[in-house]
N, C-alpha and C positions, 0 to 999 in steps of 0.2 A: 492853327489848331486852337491857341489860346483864346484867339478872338471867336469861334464859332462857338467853344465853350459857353464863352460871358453870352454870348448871343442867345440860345441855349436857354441857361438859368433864366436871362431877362425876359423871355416868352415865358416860360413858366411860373417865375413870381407873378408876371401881369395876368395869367391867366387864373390863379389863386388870390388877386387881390393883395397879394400882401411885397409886392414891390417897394412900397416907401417904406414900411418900417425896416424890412430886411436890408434894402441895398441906402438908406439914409440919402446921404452925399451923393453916392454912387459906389460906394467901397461895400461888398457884400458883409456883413454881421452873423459870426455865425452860431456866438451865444444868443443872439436874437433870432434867427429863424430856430435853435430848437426849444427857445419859450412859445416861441409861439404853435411850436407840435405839436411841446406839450398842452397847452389850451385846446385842443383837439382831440382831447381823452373823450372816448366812448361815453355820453351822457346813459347809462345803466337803465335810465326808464323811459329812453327814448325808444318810440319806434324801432321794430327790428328790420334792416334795411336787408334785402335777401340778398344770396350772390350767385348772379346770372353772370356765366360762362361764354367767354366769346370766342369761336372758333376763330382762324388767322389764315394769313397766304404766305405763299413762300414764294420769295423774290431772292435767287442766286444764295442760295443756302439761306439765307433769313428770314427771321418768323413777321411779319407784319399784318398791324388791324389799325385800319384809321384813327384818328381819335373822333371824328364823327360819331360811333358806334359807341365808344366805352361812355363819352361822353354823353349820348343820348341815353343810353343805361341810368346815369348819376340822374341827369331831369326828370327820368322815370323813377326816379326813389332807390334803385337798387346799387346795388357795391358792384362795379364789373369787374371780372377777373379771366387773363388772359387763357388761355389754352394750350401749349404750346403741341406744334404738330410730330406728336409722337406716336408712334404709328405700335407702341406697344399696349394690348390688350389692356395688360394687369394695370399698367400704371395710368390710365385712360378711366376704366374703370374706378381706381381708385382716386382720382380728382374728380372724376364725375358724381359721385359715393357725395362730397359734400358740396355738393351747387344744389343752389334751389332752383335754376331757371338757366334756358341755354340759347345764345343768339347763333346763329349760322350767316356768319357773312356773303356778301359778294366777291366777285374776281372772275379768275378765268374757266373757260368750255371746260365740260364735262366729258371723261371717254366715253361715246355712246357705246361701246364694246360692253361698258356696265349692264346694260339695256337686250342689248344682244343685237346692234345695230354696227353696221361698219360704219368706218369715218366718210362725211361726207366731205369733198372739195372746197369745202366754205368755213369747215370746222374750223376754230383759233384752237389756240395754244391751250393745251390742257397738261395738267401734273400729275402723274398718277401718285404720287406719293400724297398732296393735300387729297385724291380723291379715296383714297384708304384709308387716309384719315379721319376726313369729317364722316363718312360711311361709316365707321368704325365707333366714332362718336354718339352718331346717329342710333345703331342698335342698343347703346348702351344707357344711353340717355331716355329715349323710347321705353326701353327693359324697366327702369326703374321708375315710369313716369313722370319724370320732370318736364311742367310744360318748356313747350320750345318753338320757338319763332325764327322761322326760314329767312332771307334777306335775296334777293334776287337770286344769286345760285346756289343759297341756303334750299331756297323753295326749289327751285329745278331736282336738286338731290334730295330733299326730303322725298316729291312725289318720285325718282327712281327707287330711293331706299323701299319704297312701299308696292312697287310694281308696278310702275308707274312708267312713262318713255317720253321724249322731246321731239321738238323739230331741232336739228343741229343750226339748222341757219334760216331765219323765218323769211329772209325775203325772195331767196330759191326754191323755198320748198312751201310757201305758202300761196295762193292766187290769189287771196287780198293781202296786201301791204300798204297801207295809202298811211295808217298809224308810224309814223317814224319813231322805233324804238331804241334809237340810240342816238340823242339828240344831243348838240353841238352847244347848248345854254349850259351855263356853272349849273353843279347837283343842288344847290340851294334853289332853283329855279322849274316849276313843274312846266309841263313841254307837251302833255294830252289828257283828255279828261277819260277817267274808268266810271263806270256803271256798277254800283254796289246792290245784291239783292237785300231788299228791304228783311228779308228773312234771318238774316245772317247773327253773328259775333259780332263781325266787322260792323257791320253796318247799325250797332248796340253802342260799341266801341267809339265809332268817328260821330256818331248820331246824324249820320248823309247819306240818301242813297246814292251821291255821283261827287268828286270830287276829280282835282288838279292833281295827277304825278307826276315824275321825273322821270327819265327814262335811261336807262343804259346794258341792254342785252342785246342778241341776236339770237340766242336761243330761246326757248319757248316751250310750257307746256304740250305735248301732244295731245297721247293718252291720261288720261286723271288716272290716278293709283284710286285703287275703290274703297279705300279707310275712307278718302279725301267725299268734302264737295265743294265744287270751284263757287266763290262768294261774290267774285268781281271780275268783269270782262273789256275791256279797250273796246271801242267802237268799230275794231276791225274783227272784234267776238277773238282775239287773244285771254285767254286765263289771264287776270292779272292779282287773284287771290285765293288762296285754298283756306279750309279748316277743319280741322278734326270735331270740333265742338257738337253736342256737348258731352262726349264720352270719353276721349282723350284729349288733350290739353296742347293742341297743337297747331300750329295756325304759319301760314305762308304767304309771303307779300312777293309780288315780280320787282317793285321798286324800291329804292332807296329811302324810307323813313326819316333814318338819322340824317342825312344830310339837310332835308326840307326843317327836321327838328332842331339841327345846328344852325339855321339860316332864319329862325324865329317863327317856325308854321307851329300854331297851335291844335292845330287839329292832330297832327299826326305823332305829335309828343304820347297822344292818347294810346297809342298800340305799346309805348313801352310801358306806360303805366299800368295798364291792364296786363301785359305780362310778369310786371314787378307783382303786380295784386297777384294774381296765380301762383307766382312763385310762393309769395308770403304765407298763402293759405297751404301750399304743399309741406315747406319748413315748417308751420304749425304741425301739421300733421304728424311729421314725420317725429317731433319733438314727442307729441301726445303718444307714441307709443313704446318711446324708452320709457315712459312711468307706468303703463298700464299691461295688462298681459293680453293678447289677443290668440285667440284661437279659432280654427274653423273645425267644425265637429262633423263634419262626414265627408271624408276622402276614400274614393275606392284604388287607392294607390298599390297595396300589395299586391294585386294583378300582376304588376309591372315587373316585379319582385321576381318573375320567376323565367323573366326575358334574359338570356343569357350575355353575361357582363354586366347588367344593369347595376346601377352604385344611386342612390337619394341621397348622395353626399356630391353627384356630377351634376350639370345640365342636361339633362335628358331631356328628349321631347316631349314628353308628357307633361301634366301641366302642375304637379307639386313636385318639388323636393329642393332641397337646401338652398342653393343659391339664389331660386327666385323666391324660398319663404323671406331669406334676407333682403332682397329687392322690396318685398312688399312691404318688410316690415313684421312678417308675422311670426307671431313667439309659439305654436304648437296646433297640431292637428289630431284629429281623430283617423287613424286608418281603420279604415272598414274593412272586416274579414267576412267577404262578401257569397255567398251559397244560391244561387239562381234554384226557384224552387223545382224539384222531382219528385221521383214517387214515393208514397208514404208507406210504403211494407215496412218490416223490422229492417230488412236487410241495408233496401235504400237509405234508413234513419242512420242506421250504423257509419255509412260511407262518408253521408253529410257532413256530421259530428267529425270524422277522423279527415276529410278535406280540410273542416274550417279549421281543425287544431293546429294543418298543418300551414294552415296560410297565418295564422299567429306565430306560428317559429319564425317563419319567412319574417315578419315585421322585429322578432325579436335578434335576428339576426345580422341584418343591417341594422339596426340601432349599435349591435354590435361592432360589427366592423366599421362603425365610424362614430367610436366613443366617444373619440377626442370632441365631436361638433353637436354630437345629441343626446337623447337617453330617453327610457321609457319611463311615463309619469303616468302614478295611479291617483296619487293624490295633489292638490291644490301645494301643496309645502314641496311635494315634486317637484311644480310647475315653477314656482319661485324659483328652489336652489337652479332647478338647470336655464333659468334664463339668467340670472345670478350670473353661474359659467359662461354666461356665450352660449349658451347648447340651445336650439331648439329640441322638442318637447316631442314627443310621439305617444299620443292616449291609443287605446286600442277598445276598439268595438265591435260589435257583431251584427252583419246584417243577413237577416232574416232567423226567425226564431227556428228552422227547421233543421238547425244547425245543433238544438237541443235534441233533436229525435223524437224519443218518446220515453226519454229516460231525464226526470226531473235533479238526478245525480250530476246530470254534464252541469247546470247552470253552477253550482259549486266549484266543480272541475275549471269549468272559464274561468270564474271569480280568483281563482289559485295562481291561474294567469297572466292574471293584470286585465283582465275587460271590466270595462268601465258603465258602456251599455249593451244593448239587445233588443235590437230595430223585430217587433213580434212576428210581424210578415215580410214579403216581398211583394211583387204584383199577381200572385197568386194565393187564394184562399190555402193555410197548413193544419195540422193539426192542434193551432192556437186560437187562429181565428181567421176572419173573413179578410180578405187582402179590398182596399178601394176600387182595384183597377180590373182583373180577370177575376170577379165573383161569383158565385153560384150561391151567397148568401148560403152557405152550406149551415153554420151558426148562428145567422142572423146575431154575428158580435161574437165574443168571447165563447169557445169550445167551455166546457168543463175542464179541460185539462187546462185549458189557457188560464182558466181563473187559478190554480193551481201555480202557472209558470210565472205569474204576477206576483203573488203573496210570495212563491219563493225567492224572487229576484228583491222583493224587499228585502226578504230576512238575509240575503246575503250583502247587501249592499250594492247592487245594478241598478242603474238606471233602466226605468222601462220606457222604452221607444216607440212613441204608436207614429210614425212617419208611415207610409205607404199603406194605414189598416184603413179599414173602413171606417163610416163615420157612428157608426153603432158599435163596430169593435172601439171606437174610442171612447163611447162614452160608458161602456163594461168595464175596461181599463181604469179610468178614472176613477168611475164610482169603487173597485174593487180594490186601488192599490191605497197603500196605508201612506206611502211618500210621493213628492211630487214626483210628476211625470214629465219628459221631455218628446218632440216633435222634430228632431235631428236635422233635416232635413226637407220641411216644407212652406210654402208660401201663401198668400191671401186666395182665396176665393173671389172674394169680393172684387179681384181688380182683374184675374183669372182666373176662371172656372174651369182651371181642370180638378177631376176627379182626385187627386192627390194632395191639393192643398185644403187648407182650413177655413170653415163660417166664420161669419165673426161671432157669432154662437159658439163654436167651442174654442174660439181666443180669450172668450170671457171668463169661460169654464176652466180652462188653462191657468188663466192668471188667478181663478179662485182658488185652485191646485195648487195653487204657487211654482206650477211650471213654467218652462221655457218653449217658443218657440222657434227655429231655425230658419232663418229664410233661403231658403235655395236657391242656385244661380244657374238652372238648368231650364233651357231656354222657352221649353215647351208648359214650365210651372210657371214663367213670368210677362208674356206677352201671348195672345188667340192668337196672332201673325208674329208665329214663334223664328223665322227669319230677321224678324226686327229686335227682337228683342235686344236688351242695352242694359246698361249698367245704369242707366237714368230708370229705366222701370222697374233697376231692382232696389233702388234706395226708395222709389216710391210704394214698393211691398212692404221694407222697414219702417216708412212712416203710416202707413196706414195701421199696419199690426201696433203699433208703439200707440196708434191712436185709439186704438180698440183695447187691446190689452193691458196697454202701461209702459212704461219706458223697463221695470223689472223684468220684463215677461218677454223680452226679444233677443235673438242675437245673429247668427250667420253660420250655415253650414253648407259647403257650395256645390257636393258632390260633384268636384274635379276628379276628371279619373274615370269617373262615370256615367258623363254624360254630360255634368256641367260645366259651363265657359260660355259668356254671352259675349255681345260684342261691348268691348273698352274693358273687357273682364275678363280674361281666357285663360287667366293663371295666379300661382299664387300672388307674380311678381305684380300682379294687376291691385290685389285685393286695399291697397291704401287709397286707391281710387274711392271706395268705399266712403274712408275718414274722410277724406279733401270734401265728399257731396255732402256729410255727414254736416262739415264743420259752414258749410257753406248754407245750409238749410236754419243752420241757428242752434245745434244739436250745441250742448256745453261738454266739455270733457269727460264732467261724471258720467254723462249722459252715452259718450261714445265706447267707455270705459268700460259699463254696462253690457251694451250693447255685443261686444270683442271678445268678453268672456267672462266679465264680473257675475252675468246671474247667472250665465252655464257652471262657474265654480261655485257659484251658492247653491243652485239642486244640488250637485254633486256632492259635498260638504254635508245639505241636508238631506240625503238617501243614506251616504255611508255612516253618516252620524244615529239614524235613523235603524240600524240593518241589527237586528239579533245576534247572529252568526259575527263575531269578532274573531278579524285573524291576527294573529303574535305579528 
C-alpha cells in the first residue's frame, strides 16, 4: 500500500513538473511543496480561466472521468471541475448555478427505453443511474444556457435529451458498416477519416473540411433531434458531429477529442478552446448583470394568473416566472394587464375598465403570496431596493388603451395602482386611436379623445405606449405628448416589414423624443419566414435600431406569454443569450447596461418626474 502511495505522488509531481524540487534526494519535502502552492496564488489580472463541468462514470459504486478530459480542459485554458453523479435535482442544479461550461463524457450504452425503443440484442451494458444523471444535468445545464460539448455518448444523450433516437448497435442494425467504429489502435491514434461541412462551427473551429478520428462506439445517431444539425459524417454517412450554433451554444462530437488532444493532435485542442472561449464570454455575461438592472417590458403573463394552482414563484410551462427569470439572469418585468379589443358602447367600456382592474389584482396578488422572492415596483429606487433583496421586480402595465373606456378618471385610478404604462391600442382601431394592424383608419391618428388620454397620462405620470398604433397614430402621439414616449414592444421595419414594427423614420423621431424602443421577440415581428426566426435575427433588430436610433434609444421587451419566443429564445431562462451575442458583437457593458433597462428607467424617471399630478 506504501509503495503504490510513493508511486502515486511520483506520477504526479512529474506530471506538475515539480518532482525535483519537492522530492530532492528522493525524500518527499513537505514545507517545500506547500512554498511552492503558495507561488501558485491567483495572478488577480490574469485572464479569467472559466469552470467547465465534467460529467463522470460509474464503475462499482465509483465516480470516474479520465484524466484525458480534465486534462484536455486545462490546454483549453479552462479550470475543470468534476461532477459528481448525483442524481439530486437541487444540488445538480446548484453546482451547475456556477460552471461556465459543461463536458459530457464517454462510456457505456444508453437505455434505448429513454427513446421509447426496446433493447436490442447487441445493446452493452448500460446504468440507469449515470443515465438520470447526465439527463438530468443536461436539462439543467441547457435551462440555464451554458455552452456544452457532448463527447461520444455525451453526444448520443444530448441528441436523446432533445428528441432525438440511436441505432443500439450500428453493425446489426445498419447496411453499411465497412467504417470500423470501434477500432483496436491506442485513443491517441485516429482510425478513419470524417467529412466536415464547410458551413459549420466545426469546420470555423478545426479550419478542415475532413479530418482523422478515433473511434470507439457501437452506437450511433439515428434520428437527428431537430434543435441539432448534423456537421460531420464518416464515410459510411454515420453522424459523427452535431451543433446547435449559432442560437444555443451547444455542439456534439461521436469521438474522442481529449485523447487525440492528450497524444499531441493540435487541431483538436481547438474544440476545447472554443468551448473555454464560449464559456468565458457566458461568465462575462453572467457577471455584467449582477451590476446592472435588466428588465423585459411586456409580458402578458397575468393570463396565466388565473389557471388554477398557478404560483410565478414555480416552474410553470409558460415561458416567465421566477426560476427561469433567475436562469436568465433577469432582474424585473413588465406584466401586461392585457383587454383584447370589443365593443365600444358605455356598457362594454365599463366591463373593460373592471376586467383590467381585475387582472392588476391578479399581478398584485401573487406578488403577494410570494413576498419573500419579489415585489411590485413603481419606481427606479423600487427596482434597486428589490434586486438589493434577491427579489425580482414585477412593473405593471396596461395593454390596450380600451381599458380606459371613455372615462378619462380611470387613467388616474390605474396610476393609483402602480401602472407604469398604457400600450394606446391593440390590433384593432378604439376610441384613442387607429390600431397598425385591423384599421379602418377610422382617425386617421389620434381620436380627439386620444389627444386628451395623452396629455392626461402625462400629467399623471404613465408612460405612453404607441406599440401596436399606427404609424400616424404615432406620429399624433408624439407631436402631442409633453414626455418622452415608449414602443414596449416593437421591432425594425427595415429588416421586417411587418405592419407593427417601426421606419427607421420614426426611430429617429423616437430618439429626438428621447424615447425608447423595445425590440420584440415574437416571431412574426422578426423574420418574413417567421418559422426561422432566431435569437440571431433578434440581436440583429437590436443592432440595427441602436444603428438608427443610438445606443440610448433601445432596449427589449419580448411579449412572452403572448405570443413571443423565438427559436434559442423561448423563455425568460433564454434571455442572457441576448447579453452573450450582445458582448460577442463588440457591445461594451455600458452599452448592454443601456440596452437591459438603463434607458427604459430613464423615460420612466423622466415621465414621472415630468407628471403635474404628484402622489404622497
Amino acid at each position: 500500500m506504501r509503495k503504490s502511495l510513493y508511486t502515486v505522488l511520483f506520477a504526479c509531481s512529474i506530471l506538475h513538473g515539480v518532482q525535483a524540487q519537492v522530492y530532492g534526494s528522493g525524500i518527499p519535502d513537505l514545507q517545500k511543496l506547500y512554498e511552492l502552492t503558495d507561488s501558485c496564488d491567483m495572478d488577480m489580472r490574469a485572464k479569467y480561466s472559466p469552470l467547465i463541468g465534467l460529467s463522470v462514470s460509474i464503475s462499482n459504486g465509483n465516480a470516474r472521468v479520465g484524466a484525458a478530459y480534465y486534462q484536455a480542459v486545462v490546454k483549453g485554458g479552462g479550470t475543470p471541475v468534476i461532477i459528481p453523479p448525483i442524481t439530486d435535482g437541487k444540488v445538480l442544479r446548484n453546482i451547475v448555478a456556477n460552471l461556465d461550461g459543461l463536458v459530457l463524457i464517454g462510456g457505456a450504452d444508453v437505455n434505448p427505453l429513454w427513446y421509447k425503443e426496446e433493447p436490442h440484442e447487441e445493446l452493452g451494458e448500460v446504468d440507469p443511474v449515470r443515465d438520470l444523471y447526465e439527463l438530468k444535468l443536461i436539462k439543467i445545464a441547457t435551462d440555464q444556457n451554458i455552452p456544452v460539448l457532448g463527447i461520444c455518448r455525451g453526444l448520443q444523450l444530448l441528441n436523446i435529451a432533445f428528441g432525438g433516437t440511436l441505432y443500439q448497435d450500428i453493425p446489426s442494425q445498419r447496411p453499411d458498416h465497412h467504417v470500423k467504429h470501434n477500432q483496436t489502435l491506442p485513443s491517441a491514434y485516429g482510425s478513419h477519416r470524417i467529412i466536415i461541412d464547410p458551413h459549420s462551427r466545426l469546420a470555423d473551429i478545426l479550419g478542415k473540411d475532413t479530418v482523422t478520428v478515433n473511434s470507439f462506439h457501437h452506437q450511433a445517431i439515428k434520428d437527428l433531434a431537430p434543435i441539432f444539425k448534423a456537421t460531420a459524417y464518416a464515410t459510411d454517412s454515420v453522424i459523427e458531429a452535431f451543433e446547435a450554433y449559432p442560437n444555443r451554444q451547444i455542439m456534439g462530437v461521436q469521438w474522442h477529442p481529449e485523447a487525440l488532444t492528450l497524444g499531441g493532435d493540435t487541431t483538436m485542442v481547438k474544440i476545447f478552446r472554443h468551448l473555454v472561449d464560449k464559456a468565458s464570454v457566458f461568465h462575462q455575461a453572467k457577471e455584467m448583470h449582477k451590476r446592472f438592472l435588466s428588465i423585459d417590458t411586456h409580458t402578458d403573463t397575468p393570463f396565466w394568473f388565473k389557471r388554477a394552482g398557478f404560483s410565478i414563484a414555480n416552474r410553470e410551462r409558460n415561458r416567465v416566472n421566477i426560476p427561469k427569470m433567475r436562469e436568465g439572469r433577469l432582474d424585473g418585468v413588465f406584466l401586461a394587464a392585457f383587454i383584447g379589443q370589443g365593443k365600444r358602447d358605455e356598457a362594454s367600456s365599463r366591463e373593460a375598465t373592471r376586467k383590467v382592474i381585475g387582472l392588476i389584482e391578479g399581478i398584485k396578488e401573487q406578488a403577494e403570496r410570494n413576498k419573500d422572492i419579489c415585489g411590485i415596483a413603481v419606481t427606479e429606487e423600487d427596482f434597486i431596493r428589490l434586486k438589493n433583496e434577491g427579489k425580482k421586480a414585477f412593473f405593471i402595465g396596461i395593454e390596450n388603451g380600451y381599458a380606459i373606456g371613455k372615462d378619462l378618471s380611470n387613467i388616474a385610478r390605474f396610476k393609483a395602482m402602480g401602472v407604469n404604462y398604457i400600450t394606446l391600442c391593440h390590433s384593432y382601431d378604439n376610441d384613442i386611436c387607429d390600431s397598425s394592424t385591423h384599421t379602418n383608419h377610422e382617425w386617421n391618428g389620434l381620436s380627439p379623445f386620444g389627444e386628451e388620454v395623452v396629455k392626461e397620462m402625462n400629467r399623471q405620470g404613465i408612460m405612453v405606449d404607441l406599440s401596436h398604433a399606427s404609424e400616424q397614430s404615432f406620429w399624433d402621439a408624439i407631436k402631442t405628448s409633453k414626455a418622452p414616449i415608449i414602443c414596449s414592444h416593437s421591432s425594425s421595419k427595415a429588416i421586417c416589414g411587418s405592419d407593427r414594427n417601426l421606419t427607421d423614420e420614426q426611430l429617429r423621431a423616437l430618439a429626438q423624443n428621447g424615447g425608447v424602443a423595445q425590440v420584440c421577440l415574437l416571431n412574426r415581428y422578426i423574420n418574413p419566414d417567421y418559422k426561422r426566426a432566431s435569437l440571431t435575427d433578434a440581436v440583429e433588430h437590436i443592432d440595427h435600431m441602436v444603428k438608427i436610433a443610438g445606443i440610448d434609444h433601445v432596449g427589449i421587451g419580448s411579449d412572452f406569454d403572448g405570443g413571443g419566443g423565438i427559436i434559442g429564445c423561448e423563455g425568460d431562462n433564454d434571455l442572457i443569450q441576448i447579453t452573450v451575442k450582445l458582448i460577442e458583437k463588440g457591445y461594451t457593458e455600458e452599452d448592454i447596461a443601456k440596452i437591459w433597462g438603463g434607458n427604459l428607467m430613464r423615460v420612466l424617471k423622466e415621465v414621472q418626474a415630468a407628471a403635474t399630478v404628484k402622489t404622497l
